[in-house]
ROGUDO-700265 format. One record per residue: residue in three letters; x, y, z of N, C-alpha, C in turn. Coordinates in steps of 0.1 Angstrom, whole numbers, plus 5000, padded with zeros to 4 digits. Example, Ala and Ser with C-alpha at 12.3 -4.5 7.8 and 13.67 -1.06 7.14 Angstrom:
<pts>
ALA513249435078512349555078513249675078/SER512849785071513749895071512950005079/
</pts>
This chain:
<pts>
UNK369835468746368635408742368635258747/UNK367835198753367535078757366835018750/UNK367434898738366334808727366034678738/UNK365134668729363634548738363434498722/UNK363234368726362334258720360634268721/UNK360434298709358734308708358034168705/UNK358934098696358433958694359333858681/UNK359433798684360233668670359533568671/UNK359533558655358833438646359733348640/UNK359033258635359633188624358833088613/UNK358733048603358732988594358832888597/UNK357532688595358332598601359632548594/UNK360132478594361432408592361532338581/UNK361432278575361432178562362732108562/UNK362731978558363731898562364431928545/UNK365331858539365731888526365031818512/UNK364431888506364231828492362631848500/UNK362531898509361131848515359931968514/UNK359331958523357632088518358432218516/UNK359432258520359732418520360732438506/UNK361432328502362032348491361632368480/UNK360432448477359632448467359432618465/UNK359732668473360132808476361032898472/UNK360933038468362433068465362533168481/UNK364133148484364433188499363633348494/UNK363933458488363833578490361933548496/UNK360733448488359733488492359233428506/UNK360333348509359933278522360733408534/UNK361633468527362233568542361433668541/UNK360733718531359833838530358233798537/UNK357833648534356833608545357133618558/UNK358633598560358833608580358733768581/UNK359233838573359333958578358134048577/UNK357234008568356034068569355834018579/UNK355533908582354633768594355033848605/UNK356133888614356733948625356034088626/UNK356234138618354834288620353234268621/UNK352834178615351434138611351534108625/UNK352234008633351433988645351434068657/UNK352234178654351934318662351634388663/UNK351334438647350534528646351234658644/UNK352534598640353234718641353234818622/UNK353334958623353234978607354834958600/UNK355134918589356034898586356635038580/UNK356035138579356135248577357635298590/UNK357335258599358235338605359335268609/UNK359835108601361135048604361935108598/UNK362835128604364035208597365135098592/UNK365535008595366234938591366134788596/UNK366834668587366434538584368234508584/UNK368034418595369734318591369334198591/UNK369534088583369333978578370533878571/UNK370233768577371333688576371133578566/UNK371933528564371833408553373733388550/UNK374133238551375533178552375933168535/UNK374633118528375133148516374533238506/UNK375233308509374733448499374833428484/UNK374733308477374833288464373833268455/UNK373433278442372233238432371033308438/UNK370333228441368633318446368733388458/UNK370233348468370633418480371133508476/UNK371433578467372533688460371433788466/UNK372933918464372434038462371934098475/UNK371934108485371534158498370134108499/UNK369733988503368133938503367733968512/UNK368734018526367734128532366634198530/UNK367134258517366434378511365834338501/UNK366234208490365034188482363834128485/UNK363934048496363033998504362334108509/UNK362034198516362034328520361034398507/UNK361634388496360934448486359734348479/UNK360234228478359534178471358134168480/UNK358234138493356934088501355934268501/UNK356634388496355734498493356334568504/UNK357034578511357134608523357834788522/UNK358534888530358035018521359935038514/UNK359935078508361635068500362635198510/UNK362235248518362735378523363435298536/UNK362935138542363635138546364935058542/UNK366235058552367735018550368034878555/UNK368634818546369134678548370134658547/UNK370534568554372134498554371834348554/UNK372434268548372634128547373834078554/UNK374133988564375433928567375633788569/UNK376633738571376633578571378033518583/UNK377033508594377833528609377833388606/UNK378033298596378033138600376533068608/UNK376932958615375632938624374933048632/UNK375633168637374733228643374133318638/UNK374333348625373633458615372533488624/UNK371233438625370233548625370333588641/UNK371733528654371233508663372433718661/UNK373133698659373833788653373233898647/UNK372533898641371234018633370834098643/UNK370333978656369834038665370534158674/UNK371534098672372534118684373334278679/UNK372834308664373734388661372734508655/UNK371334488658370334568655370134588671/UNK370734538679370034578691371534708695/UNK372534698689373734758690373434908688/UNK372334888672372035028667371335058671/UNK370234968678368835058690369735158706/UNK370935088703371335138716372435268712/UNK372635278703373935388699372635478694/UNK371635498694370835568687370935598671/UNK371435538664371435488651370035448646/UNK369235388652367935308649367035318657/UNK365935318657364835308669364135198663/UNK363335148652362535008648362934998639/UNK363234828641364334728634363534568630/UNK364334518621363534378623365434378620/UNK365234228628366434108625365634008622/UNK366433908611365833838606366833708597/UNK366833628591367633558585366933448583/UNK367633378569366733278560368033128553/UNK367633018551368432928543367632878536/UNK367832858527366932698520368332608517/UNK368932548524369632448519369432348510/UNK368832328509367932238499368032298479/UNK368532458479368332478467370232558470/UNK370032648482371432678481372432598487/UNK373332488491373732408497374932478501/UNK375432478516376532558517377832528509/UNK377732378506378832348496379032418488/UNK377932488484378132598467378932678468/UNK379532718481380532818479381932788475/UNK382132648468383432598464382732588454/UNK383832618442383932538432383032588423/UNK382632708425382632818419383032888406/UNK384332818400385032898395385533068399/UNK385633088411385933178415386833208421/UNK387733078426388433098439388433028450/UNK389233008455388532918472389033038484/UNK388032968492388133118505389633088510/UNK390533008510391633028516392933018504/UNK394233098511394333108497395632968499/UNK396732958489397732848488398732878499/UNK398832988505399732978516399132938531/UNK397832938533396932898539397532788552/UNK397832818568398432708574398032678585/UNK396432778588395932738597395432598603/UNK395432528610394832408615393532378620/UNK392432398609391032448609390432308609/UNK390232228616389332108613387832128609/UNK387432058600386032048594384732038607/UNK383632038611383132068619382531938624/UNK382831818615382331698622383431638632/UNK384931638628385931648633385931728643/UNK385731848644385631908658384531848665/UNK383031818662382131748672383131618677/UNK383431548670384231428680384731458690/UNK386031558684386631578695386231598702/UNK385731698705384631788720384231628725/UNK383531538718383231448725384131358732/UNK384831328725386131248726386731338743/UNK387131458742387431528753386631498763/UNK385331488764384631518777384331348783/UNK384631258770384231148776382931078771/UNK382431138762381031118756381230988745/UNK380530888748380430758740379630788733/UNK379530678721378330718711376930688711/UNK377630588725375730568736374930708736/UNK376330758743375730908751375031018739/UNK375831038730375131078716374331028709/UNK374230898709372430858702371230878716/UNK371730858727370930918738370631048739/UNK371431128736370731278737370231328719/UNK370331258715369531258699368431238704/UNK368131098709366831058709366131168721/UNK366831178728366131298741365631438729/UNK366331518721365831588710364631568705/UNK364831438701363731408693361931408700/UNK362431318710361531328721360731508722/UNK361431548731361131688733360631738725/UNK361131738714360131838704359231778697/UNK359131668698357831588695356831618706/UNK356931618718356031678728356031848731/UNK356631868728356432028725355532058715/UNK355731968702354631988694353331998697/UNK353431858701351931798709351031888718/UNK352231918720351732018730351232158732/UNK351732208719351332288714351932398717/UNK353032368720354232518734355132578715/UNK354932508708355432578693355232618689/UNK353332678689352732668680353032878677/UNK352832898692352933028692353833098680/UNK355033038681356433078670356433078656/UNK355133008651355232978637354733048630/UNK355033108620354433198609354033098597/UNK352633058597352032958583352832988573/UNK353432918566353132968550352332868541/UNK352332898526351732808517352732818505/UNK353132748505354332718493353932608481/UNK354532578470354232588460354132388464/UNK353232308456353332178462354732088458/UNK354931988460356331908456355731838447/UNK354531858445353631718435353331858422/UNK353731808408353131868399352031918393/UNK351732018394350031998396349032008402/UNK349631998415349031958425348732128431/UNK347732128442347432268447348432338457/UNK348632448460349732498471349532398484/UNK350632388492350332358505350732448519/UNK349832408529349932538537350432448548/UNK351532498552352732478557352432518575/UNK352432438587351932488597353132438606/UNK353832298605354832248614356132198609/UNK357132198617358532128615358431998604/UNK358931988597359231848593360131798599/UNK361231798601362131708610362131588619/UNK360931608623360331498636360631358632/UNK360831268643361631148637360631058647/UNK360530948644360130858655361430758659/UNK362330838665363530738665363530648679/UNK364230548680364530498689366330458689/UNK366330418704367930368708368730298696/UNK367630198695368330018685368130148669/UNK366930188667367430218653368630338650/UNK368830458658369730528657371530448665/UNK371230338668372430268672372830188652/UNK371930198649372430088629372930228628/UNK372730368627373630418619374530448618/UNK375330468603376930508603377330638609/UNK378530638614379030768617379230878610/UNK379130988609379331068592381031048588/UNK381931008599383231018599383730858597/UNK384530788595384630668594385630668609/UNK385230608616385430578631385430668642/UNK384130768633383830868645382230858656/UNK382230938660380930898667379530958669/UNK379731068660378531128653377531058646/UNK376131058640375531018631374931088628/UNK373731098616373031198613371631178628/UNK372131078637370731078646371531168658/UNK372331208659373231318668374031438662/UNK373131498646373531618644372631708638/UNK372731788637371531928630371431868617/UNK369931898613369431848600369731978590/UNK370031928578370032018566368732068562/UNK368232168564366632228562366332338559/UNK365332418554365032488548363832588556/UNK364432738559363732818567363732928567/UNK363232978576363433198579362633248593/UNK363133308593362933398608362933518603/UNK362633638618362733748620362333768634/UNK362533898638362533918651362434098648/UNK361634158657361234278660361534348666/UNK362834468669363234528681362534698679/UNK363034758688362734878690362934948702/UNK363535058704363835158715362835098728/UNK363035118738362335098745361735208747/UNK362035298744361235488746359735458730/UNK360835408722359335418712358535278711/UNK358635208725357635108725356435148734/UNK356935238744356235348754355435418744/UNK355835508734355135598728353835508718/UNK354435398713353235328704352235218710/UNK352635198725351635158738351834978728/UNK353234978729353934838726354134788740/UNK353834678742354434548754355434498747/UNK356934528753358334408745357934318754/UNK358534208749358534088757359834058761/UNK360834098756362534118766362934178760/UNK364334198768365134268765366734178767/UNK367634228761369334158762369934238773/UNK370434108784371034188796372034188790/UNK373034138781374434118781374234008767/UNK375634068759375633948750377033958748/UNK377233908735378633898727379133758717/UNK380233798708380833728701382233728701/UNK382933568704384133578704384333458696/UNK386133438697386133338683387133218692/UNK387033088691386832958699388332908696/UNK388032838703388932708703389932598691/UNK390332678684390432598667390232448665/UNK391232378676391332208681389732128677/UNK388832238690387432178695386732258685/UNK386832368682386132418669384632448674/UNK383932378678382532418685382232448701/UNK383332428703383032398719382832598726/UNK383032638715382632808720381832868726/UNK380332778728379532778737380032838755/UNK380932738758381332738770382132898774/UNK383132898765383433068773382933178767/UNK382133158760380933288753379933278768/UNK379533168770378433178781379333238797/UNK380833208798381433248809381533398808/UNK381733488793381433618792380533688793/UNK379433678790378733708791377633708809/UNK377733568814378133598830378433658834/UNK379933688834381033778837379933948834/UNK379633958822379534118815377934148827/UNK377134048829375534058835375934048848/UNK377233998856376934018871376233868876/UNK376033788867374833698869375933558870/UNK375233428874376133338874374733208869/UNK375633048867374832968863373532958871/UNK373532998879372632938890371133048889/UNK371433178883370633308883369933248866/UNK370333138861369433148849369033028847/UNK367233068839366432998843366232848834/UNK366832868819366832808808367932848800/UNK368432738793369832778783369432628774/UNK369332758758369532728747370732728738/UNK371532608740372532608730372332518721/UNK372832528710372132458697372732338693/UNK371932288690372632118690373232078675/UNK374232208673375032138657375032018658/UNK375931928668376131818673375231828686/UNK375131668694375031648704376231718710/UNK377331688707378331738718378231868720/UNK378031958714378232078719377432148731/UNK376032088730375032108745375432038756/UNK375731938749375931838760377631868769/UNK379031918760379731958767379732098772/UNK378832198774378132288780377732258791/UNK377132148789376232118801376832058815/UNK377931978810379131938820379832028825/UNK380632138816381432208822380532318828/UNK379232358829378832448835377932378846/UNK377832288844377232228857375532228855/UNK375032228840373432248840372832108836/UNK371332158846370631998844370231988831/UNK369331858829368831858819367631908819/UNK367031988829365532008829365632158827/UNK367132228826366632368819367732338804/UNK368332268795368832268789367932198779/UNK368132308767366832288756365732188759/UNK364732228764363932148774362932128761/UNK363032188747361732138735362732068726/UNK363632038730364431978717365032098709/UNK365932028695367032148696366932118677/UNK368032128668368232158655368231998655/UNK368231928661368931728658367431728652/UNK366431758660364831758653364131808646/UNK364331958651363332038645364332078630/UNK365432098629366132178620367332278623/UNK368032268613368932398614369332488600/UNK368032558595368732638582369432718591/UNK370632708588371732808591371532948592/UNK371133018584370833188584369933198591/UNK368833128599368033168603367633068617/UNK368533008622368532918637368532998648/UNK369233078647369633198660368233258663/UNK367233298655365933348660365333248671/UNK365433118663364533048663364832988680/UNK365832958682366832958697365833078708/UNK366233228703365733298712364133298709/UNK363433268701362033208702361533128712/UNK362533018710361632918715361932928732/UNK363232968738363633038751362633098759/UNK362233198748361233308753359733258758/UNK359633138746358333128750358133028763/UNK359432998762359132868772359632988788/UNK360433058789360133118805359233208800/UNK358033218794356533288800355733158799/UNK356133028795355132948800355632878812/UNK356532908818356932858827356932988840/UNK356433088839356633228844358033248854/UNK358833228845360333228847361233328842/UNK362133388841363633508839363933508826/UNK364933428832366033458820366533348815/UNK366733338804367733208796368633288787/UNK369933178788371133228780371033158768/UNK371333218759371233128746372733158734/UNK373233018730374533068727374532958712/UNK375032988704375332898692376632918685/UNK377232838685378832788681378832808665/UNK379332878659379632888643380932888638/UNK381632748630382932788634383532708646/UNK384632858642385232888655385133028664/UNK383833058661383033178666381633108669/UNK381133228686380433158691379233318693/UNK378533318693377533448700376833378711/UNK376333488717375733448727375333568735/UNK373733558744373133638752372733608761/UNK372233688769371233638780369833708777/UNK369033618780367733708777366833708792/UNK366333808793365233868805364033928800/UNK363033828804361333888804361033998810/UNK360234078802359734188807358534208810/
</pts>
């Protein structure tokens, strides 16, 4: 069975404490997952199964919200869900593992999908718990924290903290004219969530919050998150609140319901990185997946790698030799956002839309979680 991409949405972005925090995650992932059928028209009657992501599965995340989300938005109970928490690439991973069962014949119509509200679940919540900590007292691995690994990566390739408030501000940029421009608009599923003001009426939710009007001199005052490192919050993914979904199905039963997919996955995969550089997993997830497609840098049209940090696109970008004019050409998570469970759509979203507005191929799209990385290639159909 050959799975195809019918279409992926998303939810805008909400920065923290901000318009989306007002929400509880299960009714915001149940609006993406309704939202992704409503705009195809597809009946929900005949999805057989739902994999959905979310990093912190705790408090209003509990419980497989794949599926409560799923139920609560009405949607029909007969179909099957799984919840998982692939780190940063959760929902890119949903995808990747619903397109596994479109292909083993396991599944024919699927949603992937995934959701965060940071803002109410904070991934810190997973400590401290009274429960335990994930590693135990004999524990001797040499796991650096993930701001620590952005340095390094940068430290390694040579990257000043010029070069990282400069490709901040390039983020910023981009997806501020992407807005403008309206190349976003397509991706968004409205919602109307409850107001931040007491009292006050719902508000209907249409764009990113994140958008910054930064410049050089003002992202040069700020501190580093590390004390003599070279990150800041104007050169890393914002803490934000969101959801996605994405729509696959057999390519045989997109023929029979006189469905147009809009791609399909030449090649993908997940491997696990570098411990040292910790993010830099971009780089040989993209050399596998190459390798698996037959294809090389030069055969693709656009590459989405996600800007945890600056460094991580940006040391992609060196060791593979890509310009900047196919490398996140709308801006990346530094702007728009990064709820964690639900980034990975939003990647192969905005990829997609941009080679049909550009009437272009393929783009590779990869995101670092960890010390695990996923990654695909995607081709227009």
């Amino acid at each position: 069975m050959t799975p195809v991409i019918v279409d992926l949405a998303r939810t805008p972005f909400g920065k923290r404490n901000g318009w989306m925090s007002t929400i509880h995650s299960a009714e915001l992932l149940g609006l993406a997952q309704r939202g992704v059928l409503e705009r195809t028209g597809i009946d929900p009657e005949i999805v057989e199964e739902v994999i959905g992501g979310c990093v912190t599965p705790l408090g209003e995340q509990y419980g497989n919200i794949a599926r409560t989300s799923w139920l609560h938005a009405g949607l029909p109970p007969h179909t099957g869900a799984t919840t998982i928490d692939a780190q940063c690439s959760t929902a890119q991973r949903a995808v990747q593992l619903l397109a596994g069962q479109i292909a083993a014949g396991a599944t024919d119509v699927g949603v992937a999908c995934g959701v965060e509200l940071m803002t109410r679940a904070p991934l810190t919540a997973k400590v401290g718990t009274g429960l335990g900590t994930p590693r135990p007292e004999s524990w001797s691995v040499e796991y650096p924290d993930q701001y620590t690994g952005a340095d390094r990566i940068a430290r390694n390739r040579g990257f000043t903290r010029e070069d990282l408030d400069a490709f901040g501000l390039r983020s910023q940029q981009l997806a501020k004219a992407a807005w403008d421009a309206g190349r976003i608009d397509a991706q968004i599923i409205p919602v109307t969530v409850p107001s931040l003001e007491p009292g006050q009426k719902p508000v209907r939710v249409t764009r990113d919050q994140g958008l910054r009007d930064s410049t050089l001199e003002g992202l040069a005052r700020l501190q580093p998150v590390l004390d003599g490192g070279l990150h800041t919050a104007g050169s890393s993914s914002q803490i934000s609140d969101g959801a996605s979904a994405a729509l696959l199905m057999s390519a045989a039963r997109a023929r029979d319901l006189g469905v147009k997919p809009r791609a399909r996955i030449v090649a993908q995969c997940i491997i696990g990185g570098d411990l040292e550089y910790l993010l830099d997993g971009p780089i040989d997830a993209g050399r596998k997946v190459l390798a698996r497609s037959g294809m090389t840098i030069a055969d693709i049209d656009l590459f989405e790698i996600n800007e945890a940090f600056a460094s991580v696109p940006m040391s992609f970008a060196q060791v593979h030799g890509v310009s900047e004019d196919r490398l996140n050409v709308n801006g990346g998570a530094i702007a728009v956002g990064h709820p964690a469970g639900a980034t990975g759509i939003r990647l192969l979203a905005t990829a997609l839309d941009e080679l049909e507005r550009r009437d272009a191929s393929t783009a590779l799209v990869a995101i670092c979680a960890s010390a695990s990385t996923t990654a695909l290639i995607l081709e227009r159909i």
